[in-house]
TORRONU-580416 format. One record per residue (C-alpha): x, y, z; residue in three letters; chain. Coordinates in Angstrom, 1 decimal. Each point is the difference from the previous one (the first is absolute). Layout:
% residues N
@x = X, y = Y, z = Z, type = ala, mol = A
...
END
This chain:
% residues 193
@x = 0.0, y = 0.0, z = 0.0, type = unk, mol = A
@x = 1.6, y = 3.5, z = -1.0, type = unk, mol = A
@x = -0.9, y = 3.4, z = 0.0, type = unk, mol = A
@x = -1.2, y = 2.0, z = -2.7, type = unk, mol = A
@x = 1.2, y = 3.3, z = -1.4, type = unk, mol = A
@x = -1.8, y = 2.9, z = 0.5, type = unk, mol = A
@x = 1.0, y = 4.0, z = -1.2, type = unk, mol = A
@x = 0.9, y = 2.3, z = 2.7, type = unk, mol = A
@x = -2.3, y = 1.1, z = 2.2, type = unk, mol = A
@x = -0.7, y = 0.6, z = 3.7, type = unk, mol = A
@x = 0.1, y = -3.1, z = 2.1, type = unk, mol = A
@x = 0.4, y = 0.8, z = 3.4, type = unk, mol = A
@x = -3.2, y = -1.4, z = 1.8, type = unk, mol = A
@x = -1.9, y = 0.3, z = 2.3, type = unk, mol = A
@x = 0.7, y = 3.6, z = 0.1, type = unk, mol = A
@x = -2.0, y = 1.7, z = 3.3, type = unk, mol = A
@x = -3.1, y = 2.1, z = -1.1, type = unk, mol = A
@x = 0.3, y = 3.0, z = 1.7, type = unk, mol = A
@x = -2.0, y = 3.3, z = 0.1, type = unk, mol = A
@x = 2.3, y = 3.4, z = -0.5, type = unk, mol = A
@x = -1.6, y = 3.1, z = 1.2, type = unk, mol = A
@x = 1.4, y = 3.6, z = -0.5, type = unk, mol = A
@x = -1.6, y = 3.2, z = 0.0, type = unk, mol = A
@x = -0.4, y = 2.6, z = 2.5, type = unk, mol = A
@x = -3.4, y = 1.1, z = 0.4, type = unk, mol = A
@x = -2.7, y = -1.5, z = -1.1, type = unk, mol = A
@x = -0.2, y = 2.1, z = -3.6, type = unk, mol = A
@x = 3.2, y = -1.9, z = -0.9, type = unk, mol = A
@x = 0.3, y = -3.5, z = 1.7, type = unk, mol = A
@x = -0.4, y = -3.2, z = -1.6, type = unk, mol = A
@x = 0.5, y = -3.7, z = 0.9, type = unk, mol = A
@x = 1.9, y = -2.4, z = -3.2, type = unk, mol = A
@x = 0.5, y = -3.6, z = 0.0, type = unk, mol = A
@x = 3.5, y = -1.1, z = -0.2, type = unk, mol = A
@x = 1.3, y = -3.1, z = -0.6, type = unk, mol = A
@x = 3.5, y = 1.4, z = -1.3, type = unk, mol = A
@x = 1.8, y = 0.9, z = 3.8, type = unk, mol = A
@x = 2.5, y = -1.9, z = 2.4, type = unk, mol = A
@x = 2.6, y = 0.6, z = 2.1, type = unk, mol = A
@x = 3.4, y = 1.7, z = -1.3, type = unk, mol = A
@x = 1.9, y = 0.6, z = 2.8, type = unk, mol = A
@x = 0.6, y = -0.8, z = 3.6, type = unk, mol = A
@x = 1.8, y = 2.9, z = 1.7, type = unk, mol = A
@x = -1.5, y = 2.7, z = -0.9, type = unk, mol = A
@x = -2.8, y = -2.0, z = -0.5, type = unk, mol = A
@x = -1.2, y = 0.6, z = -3.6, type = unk, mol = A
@x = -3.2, y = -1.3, z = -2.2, type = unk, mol = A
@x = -1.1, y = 1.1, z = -3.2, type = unk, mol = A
@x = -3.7, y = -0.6, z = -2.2, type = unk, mol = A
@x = 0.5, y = 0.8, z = -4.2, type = unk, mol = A
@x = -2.7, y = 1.6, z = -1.4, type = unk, mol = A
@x = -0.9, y = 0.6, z = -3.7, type = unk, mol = A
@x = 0.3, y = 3.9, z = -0.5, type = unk, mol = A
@x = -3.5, y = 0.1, z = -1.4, type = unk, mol = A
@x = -1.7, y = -1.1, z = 3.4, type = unk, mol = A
@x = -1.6, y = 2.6, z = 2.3, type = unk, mol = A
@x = 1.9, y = -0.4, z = 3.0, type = unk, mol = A
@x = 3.2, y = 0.4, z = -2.3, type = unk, mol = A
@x = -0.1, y = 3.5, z = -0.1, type = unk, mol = A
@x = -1.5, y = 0.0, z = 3.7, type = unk, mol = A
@x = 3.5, y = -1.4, z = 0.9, type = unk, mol = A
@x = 2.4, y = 1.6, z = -1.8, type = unk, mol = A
@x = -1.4, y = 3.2, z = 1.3, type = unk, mol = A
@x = -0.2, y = -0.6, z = 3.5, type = unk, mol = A
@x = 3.0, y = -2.4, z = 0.1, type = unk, mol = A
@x = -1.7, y = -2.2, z = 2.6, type = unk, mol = A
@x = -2.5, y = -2.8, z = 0.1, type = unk, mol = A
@x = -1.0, y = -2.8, z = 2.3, type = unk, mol = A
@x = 0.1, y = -3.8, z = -0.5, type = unk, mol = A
@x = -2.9, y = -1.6, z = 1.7, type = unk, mol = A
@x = -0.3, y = -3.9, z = 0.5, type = unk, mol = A
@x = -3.1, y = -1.7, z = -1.0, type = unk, mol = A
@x = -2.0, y = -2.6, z = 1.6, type = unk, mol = A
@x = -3.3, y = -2.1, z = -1.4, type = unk, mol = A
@x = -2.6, y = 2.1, z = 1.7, type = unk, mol = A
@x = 1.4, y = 2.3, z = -2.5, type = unk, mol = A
@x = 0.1, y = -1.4, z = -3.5, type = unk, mol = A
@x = -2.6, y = 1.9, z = -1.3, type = unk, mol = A
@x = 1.6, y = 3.0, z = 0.4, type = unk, mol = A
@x = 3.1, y = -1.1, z = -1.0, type = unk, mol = A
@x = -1.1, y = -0.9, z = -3.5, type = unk, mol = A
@x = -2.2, y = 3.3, z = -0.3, type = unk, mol = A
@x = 3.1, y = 1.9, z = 0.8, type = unk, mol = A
@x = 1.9, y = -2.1, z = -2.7, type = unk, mol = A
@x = -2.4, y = 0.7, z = -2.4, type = unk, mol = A
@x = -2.1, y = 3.7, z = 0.1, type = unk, mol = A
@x = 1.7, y = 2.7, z = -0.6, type = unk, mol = A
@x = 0.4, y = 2.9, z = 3.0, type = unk, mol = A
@x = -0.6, y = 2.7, z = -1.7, type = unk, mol = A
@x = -3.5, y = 1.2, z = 0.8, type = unk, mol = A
@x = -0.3, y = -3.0, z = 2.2, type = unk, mol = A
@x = 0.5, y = 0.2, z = 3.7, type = unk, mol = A
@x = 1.2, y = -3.6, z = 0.7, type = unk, mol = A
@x = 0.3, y = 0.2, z = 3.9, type = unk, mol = A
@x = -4.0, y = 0.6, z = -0.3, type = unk, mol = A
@x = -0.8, y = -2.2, z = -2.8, type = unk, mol = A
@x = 1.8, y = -3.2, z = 1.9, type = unk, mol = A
@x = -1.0, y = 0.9, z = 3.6, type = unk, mol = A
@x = 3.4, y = 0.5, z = 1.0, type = unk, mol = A
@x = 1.1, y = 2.6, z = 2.9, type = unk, mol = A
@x = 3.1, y = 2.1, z = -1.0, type = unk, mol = A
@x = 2.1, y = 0.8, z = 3.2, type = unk, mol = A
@x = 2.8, y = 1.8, z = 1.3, type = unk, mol = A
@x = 3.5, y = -0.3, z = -1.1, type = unk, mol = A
@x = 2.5, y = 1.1, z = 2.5, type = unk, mol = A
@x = 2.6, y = 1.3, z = -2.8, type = unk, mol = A
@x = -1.9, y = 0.4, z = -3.3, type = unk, mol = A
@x = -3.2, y = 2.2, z = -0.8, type = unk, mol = A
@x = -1.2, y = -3.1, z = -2.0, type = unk, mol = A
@x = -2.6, y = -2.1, z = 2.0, type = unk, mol = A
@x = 0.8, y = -3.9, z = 0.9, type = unk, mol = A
@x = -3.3, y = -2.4, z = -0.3, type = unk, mol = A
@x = -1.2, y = -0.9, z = 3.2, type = unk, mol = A
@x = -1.0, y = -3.3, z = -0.6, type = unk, mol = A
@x = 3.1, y = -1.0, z = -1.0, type = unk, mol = A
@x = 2.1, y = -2.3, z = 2.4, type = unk, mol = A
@x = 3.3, y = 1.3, z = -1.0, type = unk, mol = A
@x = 0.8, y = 3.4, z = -1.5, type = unk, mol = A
@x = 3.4, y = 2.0, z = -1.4, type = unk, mol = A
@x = 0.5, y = 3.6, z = 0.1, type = unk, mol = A
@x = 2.6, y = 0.4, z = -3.3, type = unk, mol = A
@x = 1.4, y = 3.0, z = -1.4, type = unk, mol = A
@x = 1.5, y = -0.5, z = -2.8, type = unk, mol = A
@x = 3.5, y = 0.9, z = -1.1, type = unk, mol = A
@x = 0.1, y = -1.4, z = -3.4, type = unk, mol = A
@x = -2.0, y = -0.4, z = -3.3, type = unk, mol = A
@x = 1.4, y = -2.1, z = -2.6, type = unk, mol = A
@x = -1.7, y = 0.2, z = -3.4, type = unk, mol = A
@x = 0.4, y = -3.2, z = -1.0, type = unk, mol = A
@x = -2.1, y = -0.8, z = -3.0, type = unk, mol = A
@x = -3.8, y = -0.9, z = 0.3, type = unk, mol = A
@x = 0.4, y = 1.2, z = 3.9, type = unk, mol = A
@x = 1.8, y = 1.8, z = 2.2, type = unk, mol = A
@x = 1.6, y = -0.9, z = 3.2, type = unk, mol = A
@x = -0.8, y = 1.8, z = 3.0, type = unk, mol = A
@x = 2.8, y = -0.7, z = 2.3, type = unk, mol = A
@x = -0.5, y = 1.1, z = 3.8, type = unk, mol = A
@x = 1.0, y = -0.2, z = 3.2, type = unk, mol = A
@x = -2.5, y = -1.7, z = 2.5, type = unk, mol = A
@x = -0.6, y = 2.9, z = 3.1, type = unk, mol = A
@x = -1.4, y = -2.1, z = 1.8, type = unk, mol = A
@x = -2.5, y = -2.8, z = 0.6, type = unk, mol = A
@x = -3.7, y = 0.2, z = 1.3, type = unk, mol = A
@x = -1.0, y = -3.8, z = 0.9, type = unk, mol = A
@x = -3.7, y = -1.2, z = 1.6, type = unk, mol = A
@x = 0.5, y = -1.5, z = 3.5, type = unk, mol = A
@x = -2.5, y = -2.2, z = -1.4, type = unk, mol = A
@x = 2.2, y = -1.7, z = -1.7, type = unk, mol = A
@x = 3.6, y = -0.3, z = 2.2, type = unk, mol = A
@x = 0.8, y = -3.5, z = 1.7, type = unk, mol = A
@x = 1.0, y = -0.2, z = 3.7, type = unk, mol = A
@x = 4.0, y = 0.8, z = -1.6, type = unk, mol = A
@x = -1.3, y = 3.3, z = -1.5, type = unk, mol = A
@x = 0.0, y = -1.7, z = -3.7, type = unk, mol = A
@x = -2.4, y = 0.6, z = -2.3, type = unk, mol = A
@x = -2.2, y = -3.4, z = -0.2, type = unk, mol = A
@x = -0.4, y = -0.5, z = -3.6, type = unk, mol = A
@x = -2.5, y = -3.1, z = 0.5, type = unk, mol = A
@x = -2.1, y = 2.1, z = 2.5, type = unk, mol = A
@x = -0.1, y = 2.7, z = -3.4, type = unk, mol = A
@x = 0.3, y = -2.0, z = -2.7, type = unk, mol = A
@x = 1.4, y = 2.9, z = -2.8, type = unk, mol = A
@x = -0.9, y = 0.3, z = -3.2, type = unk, mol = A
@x = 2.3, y = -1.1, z = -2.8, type = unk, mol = A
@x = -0.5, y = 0.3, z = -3.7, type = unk, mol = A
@x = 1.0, y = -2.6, z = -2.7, type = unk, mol = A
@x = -1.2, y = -0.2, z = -3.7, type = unk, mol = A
@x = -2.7, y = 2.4, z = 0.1, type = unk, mol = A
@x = -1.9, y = -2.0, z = 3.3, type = unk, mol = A
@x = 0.1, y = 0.8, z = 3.9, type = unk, mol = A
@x = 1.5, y = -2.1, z = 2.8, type = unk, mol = A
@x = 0.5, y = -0.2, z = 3.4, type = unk, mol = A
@x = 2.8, y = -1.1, z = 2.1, type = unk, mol = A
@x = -0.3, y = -1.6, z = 3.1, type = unk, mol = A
@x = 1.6, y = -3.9, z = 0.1, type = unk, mol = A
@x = 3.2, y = 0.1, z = 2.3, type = unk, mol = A
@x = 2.8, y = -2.2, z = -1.9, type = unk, mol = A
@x = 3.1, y = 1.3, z = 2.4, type = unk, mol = A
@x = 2.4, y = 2.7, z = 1.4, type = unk, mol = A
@x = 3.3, y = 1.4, z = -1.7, type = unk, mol = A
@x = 2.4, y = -2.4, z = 0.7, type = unk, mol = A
@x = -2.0, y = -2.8, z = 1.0, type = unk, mol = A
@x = 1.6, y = -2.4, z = -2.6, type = unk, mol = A
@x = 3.6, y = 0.5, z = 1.7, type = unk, mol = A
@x = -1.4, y = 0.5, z = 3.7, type = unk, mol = A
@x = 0.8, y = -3.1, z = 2.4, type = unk, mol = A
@x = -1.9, y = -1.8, z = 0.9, type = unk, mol = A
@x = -1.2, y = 0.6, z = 4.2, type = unk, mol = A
@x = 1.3, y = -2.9, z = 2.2, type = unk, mol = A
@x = -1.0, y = 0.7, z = 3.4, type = unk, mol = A
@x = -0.9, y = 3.5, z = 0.1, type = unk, mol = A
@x = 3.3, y = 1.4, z = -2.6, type = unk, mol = A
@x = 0.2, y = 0.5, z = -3.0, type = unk, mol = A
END
């Protein structure tokens, strides 16, 4: 059995299905889908979403220079496709999608309060780098639901379950496989490891 050739393209599922807001008052703000963001860097920690320049919050961003990455669970997959799919512009998405905008601590741009985890990012880069551009940013800091932290102040992705997207369809993550390192850990023998 082999594998068959297929032109270039973009491979790397799942991706997560987030929801970007930006905006500082309600006049300008918007929410996008994104499935095109991940992490860049760890110290300064650093993200980035790609956009195509035609998109609504496109200009949103590269005017304000900041945006925030929210994290999507399944109580919110219909406004995670609407987002992904209506335009902004004369659209007020927070309303549309029953979602409550809240405070950021460094950006005017409002986080999603029903989100379990969200980023404050300003961004310090925009590469133009064909059909999108790359909005590169530094993450200011973290807003995360106490919902959803475990007894070790992690976030509990099986109590979540977040939102990925692969080939055009929704999923959710929740099955625990294993830790970092578990395939070279020891194994315990009367209380060490």
């Amino acid at each position: 059995m082999g594998k068959i050739l297929w032109k270039p393209g973009n491979m790397l599922y799942p991706a997560p299905a987030v929801l970007v807001s930006c905006g500082g008052t309600p006049g300008n703000r918007n929410i996008i889908t994104v499935a095109w963001t991940g992490n860049v860097c760890t110290d300064p920690a650093m993200t980035y979403i790609s956009l195509k320049p035609g998109r609504y919050s496109h200009s949103i961003i590269g005017q304000s220079n900041e945006f925030v990455i929210n994290l999507t669970t399944p109580a919110m997959i219909r406004a995670v496709d609407l987002c992904g799919v209506v335009s902004g512009k004369g659209t007020d998405k927070f309303k549309r999608c029953s979602l409550t905008p809240g405070k950021c601590r460094y950006i005017k741009a409002p986080l999603i309060s029903e989100s379990p985890v969200s980023l404050e990012c300003r961004v310090s880069e925009i590469k133009h780098l064909g059909s999108h551009d790359m909005f590169l940013a530094r993450v200011l800091c973290i807003h995360a639901d106490r919902r959803y932290i475990d007894p070790k102040g992690a976030l509990d992705l099986e109590a979540c379950g977040l939102i990925v997207f692969a080939h055009g369809k929704y999923y959710s993550l929740g099955k625990y496989l294993g830790y970092f390192g578990f395939s070279i850990s020891k194994k315990k023998r009367g209380g060490s490891v």
